[in-house]
Jmol script that loads the backbone (N, CA, C; Angstrom):
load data "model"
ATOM      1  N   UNK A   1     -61.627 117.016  65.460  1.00  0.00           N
ATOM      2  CA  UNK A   1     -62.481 117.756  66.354  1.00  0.00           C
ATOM      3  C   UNK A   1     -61.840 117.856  67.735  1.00  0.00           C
ATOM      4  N   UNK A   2     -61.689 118.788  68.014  1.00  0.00           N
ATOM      5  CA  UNK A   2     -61.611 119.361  69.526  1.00  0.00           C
ATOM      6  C   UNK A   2     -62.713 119.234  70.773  1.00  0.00           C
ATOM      7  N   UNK A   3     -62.815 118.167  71.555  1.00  0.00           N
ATOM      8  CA  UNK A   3     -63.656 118.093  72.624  1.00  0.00           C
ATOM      9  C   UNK A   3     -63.906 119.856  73.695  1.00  0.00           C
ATOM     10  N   UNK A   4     -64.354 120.168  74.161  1.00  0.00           N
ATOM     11  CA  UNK A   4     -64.319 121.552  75.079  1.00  0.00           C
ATOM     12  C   UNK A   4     -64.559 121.250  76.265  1.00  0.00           C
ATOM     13  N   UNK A   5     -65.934 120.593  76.137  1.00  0.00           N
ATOM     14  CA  UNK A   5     -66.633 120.064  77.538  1.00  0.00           C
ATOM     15  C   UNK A   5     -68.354 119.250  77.001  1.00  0.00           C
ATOM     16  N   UNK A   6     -68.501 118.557  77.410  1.00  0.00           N
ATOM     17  CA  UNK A   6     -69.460 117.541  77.510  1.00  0.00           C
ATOM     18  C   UNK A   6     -69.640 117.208  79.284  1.00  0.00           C
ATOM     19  N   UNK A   7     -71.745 116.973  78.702  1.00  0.00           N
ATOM     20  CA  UNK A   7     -71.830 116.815  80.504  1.00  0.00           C
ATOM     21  C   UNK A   7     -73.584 116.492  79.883  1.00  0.00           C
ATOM     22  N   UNK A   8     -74.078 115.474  80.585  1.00  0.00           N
ATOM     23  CA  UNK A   8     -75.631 115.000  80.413  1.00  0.00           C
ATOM     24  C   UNK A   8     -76.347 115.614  81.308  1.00  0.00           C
ATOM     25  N   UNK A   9     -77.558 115.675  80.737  1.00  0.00           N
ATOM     26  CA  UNK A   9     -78.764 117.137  81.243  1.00  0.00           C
ATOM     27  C   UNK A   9     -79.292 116.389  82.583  1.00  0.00           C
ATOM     28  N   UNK A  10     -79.038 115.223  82.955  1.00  0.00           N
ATOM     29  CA  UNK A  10     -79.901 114.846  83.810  1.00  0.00           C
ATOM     30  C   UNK A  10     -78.883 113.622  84.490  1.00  0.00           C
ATOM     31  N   UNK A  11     -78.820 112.941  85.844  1.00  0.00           N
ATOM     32  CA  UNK A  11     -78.395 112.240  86.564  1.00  0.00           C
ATOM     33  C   UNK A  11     -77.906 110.799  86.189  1.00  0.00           C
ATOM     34  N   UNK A  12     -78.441 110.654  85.265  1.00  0.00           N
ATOM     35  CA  UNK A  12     -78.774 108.823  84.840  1.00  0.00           C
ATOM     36  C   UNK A  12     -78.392 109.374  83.328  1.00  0.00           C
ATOM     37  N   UNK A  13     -77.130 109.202  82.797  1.00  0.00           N
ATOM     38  CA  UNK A  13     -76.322 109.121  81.850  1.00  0.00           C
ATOM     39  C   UNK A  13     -77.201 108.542  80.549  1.00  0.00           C
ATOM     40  N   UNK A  14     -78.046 107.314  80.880  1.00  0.00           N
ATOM     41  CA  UNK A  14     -78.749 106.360  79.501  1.00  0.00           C
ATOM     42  C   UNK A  14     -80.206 107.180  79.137  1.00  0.00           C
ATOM     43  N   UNK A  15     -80.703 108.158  80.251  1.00  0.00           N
ATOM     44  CA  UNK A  15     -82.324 108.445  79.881  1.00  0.00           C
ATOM     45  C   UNK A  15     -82.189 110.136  79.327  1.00  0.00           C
ATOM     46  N   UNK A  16     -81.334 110.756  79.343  1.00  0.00           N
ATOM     47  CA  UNK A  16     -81.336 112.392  78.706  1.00  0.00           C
ATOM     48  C   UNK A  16     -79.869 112.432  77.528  1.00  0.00           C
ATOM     49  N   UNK A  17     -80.349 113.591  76.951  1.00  0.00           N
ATOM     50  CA  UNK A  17     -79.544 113.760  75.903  1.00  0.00           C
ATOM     51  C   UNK A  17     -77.986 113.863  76.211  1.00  0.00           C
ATOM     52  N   UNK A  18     -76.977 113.931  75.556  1.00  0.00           N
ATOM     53  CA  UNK A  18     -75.944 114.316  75.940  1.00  0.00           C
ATOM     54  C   UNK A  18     -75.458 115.956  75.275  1.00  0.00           C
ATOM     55  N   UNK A  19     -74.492 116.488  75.844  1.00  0.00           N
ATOM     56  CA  UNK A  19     -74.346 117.903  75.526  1.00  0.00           C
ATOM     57  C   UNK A  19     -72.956 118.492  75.134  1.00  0.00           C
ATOM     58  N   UNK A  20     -72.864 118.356  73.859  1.00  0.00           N
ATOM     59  CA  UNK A  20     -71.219 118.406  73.786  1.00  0.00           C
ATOM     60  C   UNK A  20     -70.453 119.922  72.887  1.00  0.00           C
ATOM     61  N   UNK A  21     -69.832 120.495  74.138  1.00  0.00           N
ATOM     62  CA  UNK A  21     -69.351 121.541  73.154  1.00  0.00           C
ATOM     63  C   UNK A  21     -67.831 121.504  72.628  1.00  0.00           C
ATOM     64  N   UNK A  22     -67.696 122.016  71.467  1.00  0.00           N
ATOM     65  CA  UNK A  22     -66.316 121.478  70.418  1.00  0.00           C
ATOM     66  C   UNK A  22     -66.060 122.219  69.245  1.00  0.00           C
ATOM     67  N   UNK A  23     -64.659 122.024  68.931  1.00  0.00           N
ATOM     68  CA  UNK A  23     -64.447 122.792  67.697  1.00  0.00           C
ATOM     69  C   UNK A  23     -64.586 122.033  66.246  1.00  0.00           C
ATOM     70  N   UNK A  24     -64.879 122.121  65.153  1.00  0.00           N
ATOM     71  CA  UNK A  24     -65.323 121.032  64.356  1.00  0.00           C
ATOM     72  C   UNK A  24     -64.073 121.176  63.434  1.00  0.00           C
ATOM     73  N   UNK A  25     -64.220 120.309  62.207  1.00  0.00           N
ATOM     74  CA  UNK A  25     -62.393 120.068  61.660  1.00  0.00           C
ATOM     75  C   UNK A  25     -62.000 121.842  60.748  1.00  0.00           C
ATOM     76  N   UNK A  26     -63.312 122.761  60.988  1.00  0.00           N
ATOM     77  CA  UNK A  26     -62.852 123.852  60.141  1.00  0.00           C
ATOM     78  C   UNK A  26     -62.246 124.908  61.724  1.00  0.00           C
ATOM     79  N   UNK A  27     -62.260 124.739  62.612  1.00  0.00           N
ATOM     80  CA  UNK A  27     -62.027 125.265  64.053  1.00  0.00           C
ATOM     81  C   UNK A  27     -63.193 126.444  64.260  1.00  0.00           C
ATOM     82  N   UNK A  28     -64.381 126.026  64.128  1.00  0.00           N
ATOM     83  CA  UNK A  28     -65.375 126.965  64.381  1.00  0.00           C
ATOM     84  C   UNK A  28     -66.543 125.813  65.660  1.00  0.00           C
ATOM     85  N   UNK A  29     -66.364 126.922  66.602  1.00  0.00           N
ATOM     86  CA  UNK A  29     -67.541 125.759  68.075  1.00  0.00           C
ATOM     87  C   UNK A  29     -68.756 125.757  67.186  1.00  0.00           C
ATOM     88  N   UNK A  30     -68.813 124.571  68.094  1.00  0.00           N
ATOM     89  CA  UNK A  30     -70.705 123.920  67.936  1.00  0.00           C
ATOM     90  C   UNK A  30     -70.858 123.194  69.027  1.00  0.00           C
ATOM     91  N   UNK A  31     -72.437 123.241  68.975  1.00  0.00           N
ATOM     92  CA  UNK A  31     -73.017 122.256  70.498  1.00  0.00           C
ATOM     93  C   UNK A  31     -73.675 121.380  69.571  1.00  0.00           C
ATOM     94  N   UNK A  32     -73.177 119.751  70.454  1.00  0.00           N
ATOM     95  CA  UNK A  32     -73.991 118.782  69.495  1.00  0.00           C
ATOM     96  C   UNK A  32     -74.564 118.813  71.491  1.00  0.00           C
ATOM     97  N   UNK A  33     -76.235 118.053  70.682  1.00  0.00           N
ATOM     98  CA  UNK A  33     -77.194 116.976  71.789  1.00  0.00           C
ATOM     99  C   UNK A  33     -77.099 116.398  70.715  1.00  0.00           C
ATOM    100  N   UNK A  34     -76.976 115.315  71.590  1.00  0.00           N
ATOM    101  CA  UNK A  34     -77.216 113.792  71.091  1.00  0.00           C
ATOM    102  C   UNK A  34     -78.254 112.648  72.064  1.00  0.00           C
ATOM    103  N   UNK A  35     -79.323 111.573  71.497  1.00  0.00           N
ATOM    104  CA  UNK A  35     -79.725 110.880  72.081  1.00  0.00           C
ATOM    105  C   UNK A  35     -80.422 109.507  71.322  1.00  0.00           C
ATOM    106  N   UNK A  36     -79.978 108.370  71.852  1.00  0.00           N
ATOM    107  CA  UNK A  36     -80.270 107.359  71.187  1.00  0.00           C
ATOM    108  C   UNK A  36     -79.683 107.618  69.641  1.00  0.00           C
ATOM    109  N   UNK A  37     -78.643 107.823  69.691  1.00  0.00           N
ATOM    110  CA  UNK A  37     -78.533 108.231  68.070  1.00  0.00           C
ATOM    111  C   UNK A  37     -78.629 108.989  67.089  1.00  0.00           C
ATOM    112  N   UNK A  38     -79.655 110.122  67.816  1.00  0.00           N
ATOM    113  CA  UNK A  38     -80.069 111.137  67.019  1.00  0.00           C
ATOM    114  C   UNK A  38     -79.452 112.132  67.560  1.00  0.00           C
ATOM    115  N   UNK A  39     -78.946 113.120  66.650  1.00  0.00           N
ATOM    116  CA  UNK A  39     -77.816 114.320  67.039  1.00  0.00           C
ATOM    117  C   UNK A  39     -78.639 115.674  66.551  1.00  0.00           C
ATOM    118  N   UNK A  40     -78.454 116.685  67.349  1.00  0.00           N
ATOM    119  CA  UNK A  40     -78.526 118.016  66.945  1.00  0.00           C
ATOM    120  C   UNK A  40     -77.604 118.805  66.896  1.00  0.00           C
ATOM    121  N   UNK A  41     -77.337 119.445  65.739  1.00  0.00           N
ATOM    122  CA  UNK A  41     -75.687 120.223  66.229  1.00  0.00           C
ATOM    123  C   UNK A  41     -76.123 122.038  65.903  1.00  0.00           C
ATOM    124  N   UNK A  42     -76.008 122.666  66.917  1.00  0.00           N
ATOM    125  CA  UNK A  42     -76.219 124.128  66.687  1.00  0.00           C
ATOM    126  C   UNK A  42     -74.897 124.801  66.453  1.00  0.00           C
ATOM    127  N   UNK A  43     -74.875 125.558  65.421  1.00  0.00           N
ATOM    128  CA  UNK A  43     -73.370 126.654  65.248  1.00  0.00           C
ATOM    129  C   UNK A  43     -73.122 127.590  66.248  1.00  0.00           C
ATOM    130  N   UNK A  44     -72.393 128.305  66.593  1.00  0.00           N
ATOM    131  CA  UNK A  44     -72.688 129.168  67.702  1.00  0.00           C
ATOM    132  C   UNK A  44     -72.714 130.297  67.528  1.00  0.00           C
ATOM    133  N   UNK A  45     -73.596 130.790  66.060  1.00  0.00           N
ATOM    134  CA  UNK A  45     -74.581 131.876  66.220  1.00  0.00           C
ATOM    135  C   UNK A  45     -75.653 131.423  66.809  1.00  0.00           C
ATOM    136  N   UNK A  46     -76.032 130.070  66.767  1.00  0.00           N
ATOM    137  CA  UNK A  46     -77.490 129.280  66.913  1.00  0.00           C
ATOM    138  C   UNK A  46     -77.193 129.461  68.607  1.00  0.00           C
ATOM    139  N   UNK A  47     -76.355 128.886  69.009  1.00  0.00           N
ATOM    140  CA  UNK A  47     -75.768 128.409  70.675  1.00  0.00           C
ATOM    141  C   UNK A  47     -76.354 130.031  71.326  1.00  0.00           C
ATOM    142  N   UNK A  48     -75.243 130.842  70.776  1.00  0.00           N
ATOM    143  CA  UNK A  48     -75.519 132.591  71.579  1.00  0.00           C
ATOM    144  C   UNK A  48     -76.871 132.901  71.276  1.00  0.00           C
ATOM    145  N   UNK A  49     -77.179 132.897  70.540  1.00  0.00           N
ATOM    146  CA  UNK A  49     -78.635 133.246  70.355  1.00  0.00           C
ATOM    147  C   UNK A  49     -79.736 132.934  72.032  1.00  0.00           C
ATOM    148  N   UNK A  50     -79.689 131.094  71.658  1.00  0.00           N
ATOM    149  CA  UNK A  50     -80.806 130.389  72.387  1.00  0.00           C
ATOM    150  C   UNK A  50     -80.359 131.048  73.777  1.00  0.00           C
ATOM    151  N   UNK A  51     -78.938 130.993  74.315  1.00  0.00           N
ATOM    152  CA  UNK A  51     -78.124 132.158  75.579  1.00  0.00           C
ATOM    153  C   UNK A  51     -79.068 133.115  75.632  1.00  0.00           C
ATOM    154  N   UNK A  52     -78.734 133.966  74.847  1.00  0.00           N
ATOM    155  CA  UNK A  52     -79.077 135.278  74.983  1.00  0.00           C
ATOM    156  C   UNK A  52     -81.001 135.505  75.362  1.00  0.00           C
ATOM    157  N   UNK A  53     -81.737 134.404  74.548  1.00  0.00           N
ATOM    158  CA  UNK A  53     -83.723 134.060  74.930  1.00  0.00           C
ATOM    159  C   UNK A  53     -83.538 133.394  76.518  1.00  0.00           C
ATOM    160  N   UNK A  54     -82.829 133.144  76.830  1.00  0.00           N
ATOM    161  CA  UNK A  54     -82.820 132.397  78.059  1.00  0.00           C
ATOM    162  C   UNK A  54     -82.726 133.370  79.115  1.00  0.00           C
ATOM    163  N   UNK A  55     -80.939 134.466  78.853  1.00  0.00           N
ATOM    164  CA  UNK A  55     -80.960 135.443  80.058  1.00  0.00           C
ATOM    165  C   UNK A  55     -81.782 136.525  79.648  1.00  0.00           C
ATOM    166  N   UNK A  56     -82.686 136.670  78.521  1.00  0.00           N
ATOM    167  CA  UNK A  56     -83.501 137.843  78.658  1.00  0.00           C
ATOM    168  C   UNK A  56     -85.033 137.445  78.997  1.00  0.00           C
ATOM    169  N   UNK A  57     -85.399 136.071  79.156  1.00  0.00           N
ATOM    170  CA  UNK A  57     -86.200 135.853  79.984  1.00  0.00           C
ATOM    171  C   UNK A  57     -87.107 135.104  78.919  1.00  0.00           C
ATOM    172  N   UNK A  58     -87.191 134.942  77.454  1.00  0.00           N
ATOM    173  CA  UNK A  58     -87.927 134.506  76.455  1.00  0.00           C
ATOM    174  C   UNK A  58     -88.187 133.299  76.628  1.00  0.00           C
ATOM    175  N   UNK A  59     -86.928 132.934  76.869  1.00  0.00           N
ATOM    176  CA  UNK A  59     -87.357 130.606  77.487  1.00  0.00           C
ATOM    177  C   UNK A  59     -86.936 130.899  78.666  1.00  0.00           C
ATOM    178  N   UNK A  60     -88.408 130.234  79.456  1.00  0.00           N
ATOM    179  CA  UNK A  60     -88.002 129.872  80.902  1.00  0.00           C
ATOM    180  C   UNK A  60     -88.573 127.970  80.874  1.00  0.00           C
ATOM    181  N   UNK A  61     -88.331 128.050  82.559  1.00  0.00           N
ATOM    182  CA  UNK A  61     -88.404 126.728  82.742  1.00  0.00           C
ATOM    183  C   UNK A  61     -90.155 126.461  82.316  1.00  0.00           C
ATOM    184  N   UNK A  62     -90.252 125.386  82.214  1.00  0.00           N
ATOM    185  CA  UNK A  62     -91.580 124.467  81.728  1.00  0.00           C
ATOM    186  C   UNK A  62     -92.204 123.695  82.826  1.00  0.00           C
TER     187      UNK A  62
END
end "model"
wireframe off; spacefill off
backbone 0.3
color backbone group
């Protein structure tokens, strides 16, 4: 796996997920979150997608 860039959602490294984007052993990106152990990994049709609800205004902040 190819690291890209990794960076935690929030100030304090131990209390938010972590955010890691990378190439996996077939060379296709994915975003893992990870926290306490538990991982989510989106493909990046999944990644552009959630992009694309964000700059067209579908998810905003909470």
């Amino acid at each position: 796996m190819e690291k890209i860039k990794k960076l935690t959602l929030c100030s304090s490294a131990h209390c938010c997920p972590d955010v890691e984007i990378r190439k996996n052993e077939k060379g296709e990106y994915e975003v893992v979150f990870e926290e306490d152990g538990q991982r989510l990994v989106l493909n990046k049709h999944a990644w552009n997608l959630l992009v694309k609800y964000i700059k067209e205004g579908q998810l905003t902040e909470l």
